[in-house]
N, C-alpha and C positions, 0 to 999 in steps of 0.2 A: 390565071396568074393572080387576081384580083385573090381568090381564094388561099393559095399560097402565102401572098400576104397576111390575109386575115389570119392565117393558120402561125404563123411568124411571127405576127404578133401576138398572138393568143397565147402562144409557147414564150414570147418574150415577159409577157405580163404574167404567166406559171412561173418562168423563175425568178419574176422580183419577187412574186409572193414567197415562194421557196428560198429566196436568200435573207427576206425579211424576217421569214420564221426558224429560218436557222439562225440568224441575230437574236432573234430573241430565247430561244433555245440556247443559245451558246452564255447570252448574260444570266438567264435561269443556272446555267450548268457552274456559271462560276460562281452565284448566290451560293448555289451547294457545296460546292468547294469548301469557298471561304467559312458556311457555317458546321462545314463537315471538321476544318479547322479548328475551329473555335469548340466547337464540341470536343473533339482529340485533346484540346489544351486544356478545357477541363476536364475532361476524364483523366488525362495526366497530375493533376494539382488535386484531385480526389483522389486518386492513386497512395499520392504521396501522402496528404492529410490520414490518410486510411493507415495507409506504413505506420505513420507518426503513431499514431493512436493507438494500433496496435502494439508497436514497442512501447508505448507508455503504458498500457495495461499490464504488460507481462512483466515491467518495472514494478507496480505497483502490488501485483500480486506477489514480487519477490520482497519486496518492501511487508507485506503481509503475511508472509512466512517466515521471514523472521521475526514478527513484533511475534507471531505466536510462538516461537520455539522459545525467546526471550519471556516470554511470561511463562510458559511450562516452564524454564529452567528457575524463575524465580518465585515460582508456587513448590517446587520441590525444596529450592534453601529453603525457602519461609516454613516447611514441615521440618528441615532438620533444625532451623533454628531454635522452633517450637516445641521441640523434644530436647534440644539443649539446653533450653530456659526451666523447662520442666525438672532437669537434674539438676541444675542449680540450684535453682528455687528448693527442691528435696534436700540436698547439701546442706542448704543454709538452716531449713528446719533441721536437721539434724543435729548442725552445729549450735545452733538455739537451743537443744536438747540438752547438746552438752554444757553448754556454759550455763543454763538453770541447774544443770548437777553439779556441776564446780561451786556455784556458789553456794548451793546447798551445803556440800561438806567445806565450805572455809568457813560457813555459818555455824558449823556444827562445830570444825578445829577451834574456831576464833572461842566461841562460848566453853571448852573445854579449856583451852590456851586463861581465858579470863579464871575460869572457877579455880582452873590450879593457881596462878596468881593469887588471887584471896584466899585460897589456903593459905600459901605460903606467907601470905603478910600476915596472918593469923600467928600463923605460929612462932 
């Protein structure tokens, strides 16, 4: 009987230790919980920071397709302008051209205009 006991006991004190270490088991299991939590919540707020950042690149790249299409289109005016200023600029010498020949002959009319005048007061 004596044995029985001891053996009663011995299995009593097996499962305080077994309930001890499932306490402390069970508080470890909910450290991991809580930090399995807390992990989840950051990886959800990197998730999103990630989103973020991703939409704002593919803003920025659209933001950069246009400043380029915007400078192509204004390196092509600045060539037609450039070819427009060029016919002007030709024009005007031209007409510079002309207007040293017009004064030419009103230099020439004007001097023909005077010399018949002094004929005529001659005579």
């Amino acid at each position: 009987m004596e044995s029985v006991k001891r053996k009663i006991a011995e299995l009593k004190k097996q499962v305080e230790e077994k309930d001890e270490s499932i306490d402390k088991l069970q508080a470890e299991l909910r450290q991991k919980d809580e930090r399995i939590q807390q992990l989840e919540s950051d990886n959800s707020a990197s998730e999103r920071k990630y989103e973020l950042q991703k939409k704002e690149k593919e803003a920025l790249e659209d933001q950069k397709d246009n400043y380029k299409q915007a400078s192509e289109q204004a390196e092509l005016a600045k060539g037609e302008l450039e070819r427009e200023v060029a016919g002007l600029q030709s024009q005007i010498s031209g007409l510079h051209d002309q207007l040293k020949q017009a004064d030419i002959r009103y230099d020439s009319v004007k001097a023909d205009l005077d010399k018949t005048l002094a004929d005529l007061r001659e005579m």
